[in-house]
C-alpha positions in Angstrom: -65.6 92.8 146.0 -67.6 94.8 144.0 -66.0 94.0 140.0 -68.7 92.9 138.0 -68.3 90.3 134.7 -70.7 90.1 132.3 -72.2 86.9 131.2 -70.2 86.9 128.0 -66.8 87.4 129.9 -67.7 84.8 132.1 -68.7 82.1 129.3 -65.0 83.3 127.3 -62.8 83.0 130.5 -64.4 79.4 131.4 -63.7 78.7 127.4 -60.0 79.8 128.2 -59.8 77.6 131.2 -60.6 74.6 129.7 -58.6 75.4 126.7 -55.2 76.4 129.2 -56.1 73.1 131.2 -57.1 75.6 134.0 -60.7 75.1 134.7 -60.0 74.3 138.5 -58.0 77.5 139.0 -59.7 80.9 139.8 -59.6 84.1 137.8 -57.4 86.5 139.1 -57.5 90.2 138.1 -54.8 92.6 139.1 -54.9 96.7 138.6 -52.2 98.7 139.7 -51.8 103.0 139.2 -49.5 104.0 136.3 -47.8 107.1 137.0 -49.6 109.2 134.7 -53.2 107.9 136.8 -54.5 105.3 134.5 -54.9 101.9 135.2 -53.2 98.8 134.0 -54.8 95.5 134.1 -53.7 92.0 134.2 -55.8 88.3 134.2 -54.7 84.9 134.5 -55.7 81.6 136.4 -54.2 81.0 139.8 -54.7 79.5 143.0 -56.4 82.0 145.7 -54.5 82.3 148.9 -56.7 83.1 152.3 -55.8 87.1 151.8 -57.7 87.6 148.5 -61.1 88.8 147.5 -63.1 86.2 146.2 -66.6 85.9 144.4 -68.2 83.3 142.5 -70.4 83.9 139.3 -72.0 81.1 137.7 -69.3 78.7 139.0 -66.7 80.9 137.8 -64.4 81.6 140.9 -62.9 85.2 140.8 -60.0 86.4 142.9 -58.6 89.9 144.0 -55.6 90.5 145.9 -56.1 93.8 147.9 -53.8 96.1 146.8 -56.1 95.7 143.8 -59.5 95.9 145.5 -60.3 99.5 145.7 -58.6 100.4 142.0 -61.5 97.6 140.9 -64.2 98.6 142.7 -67.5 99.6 140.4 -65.8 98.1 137.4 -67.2 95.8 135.0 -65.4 93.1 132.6 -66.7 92.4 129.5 -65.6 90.7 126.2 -66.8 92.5 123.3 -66.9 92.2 119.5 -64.6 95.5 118.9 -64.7 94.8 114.6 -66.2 92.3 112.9 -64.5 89.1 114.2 -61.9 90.9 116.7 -63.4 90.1 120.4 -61.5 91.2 123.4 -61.8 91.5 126.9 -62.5 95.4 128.5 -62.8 96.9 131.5 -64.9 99.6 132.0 -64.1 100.8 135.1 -64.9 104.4 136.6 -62.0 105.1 138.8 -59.9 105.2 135.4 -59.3 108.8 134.2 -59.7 107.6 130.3 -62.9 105.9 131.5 -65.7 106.9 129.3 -69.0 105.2 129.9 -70.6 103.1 127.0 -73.6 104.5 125.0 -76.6 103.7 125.9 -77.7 103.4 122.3 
């Protein structure tokens, strides 16, 4: 699996976990094609089962089913500060038409 999450989303989701009661559940991330090309997204903590992508980082335990795999491959999750005191999580993921890559600056 080839979905990347930076340190910060890592350190929020494991925050959630505990938080939801969840912490010995895996992340899973779906993607799915919307008709007009773009990507929709969806997160929650679940159980893997033996036909998922998996991937560990920092003991958090990732999972992909996948029909999700190749719609996720390159892309990155982060949780960003996106105005003063608003974080969210993003994916910046380049098999998205609205993808625009981050500046550099």
């Amino acid at each position: 699996m080839s979905i990347k999450l930076t340190e910060p989303a890592v350190e929020q989701v494991r925050r959630a976990a505990v938080d939801a009661g969840a912490d010995e559940l895996a992340l899973r991330i779906a993607a799915r094609r919307r008709e007009d090309g773009s990507i929709e997204y969806a997160m929650g903590f679940d159980e893997a089962v033996e036909s998922d992508i998996s991937r560990e980082y920092d003991r958090l335990m990732v999972v992909v089913a996948p029909t999700s795999v190749d719609l996720l491959s390159g892309a990155v999750l982060d949780f960003v500060e996106i105005a003063p005191g608003e974080h969210q999580f993003i994916f910046l993921n380049p098999n998205d038409p609205d993808y625009v890559p981050p500046d550099p600056a």
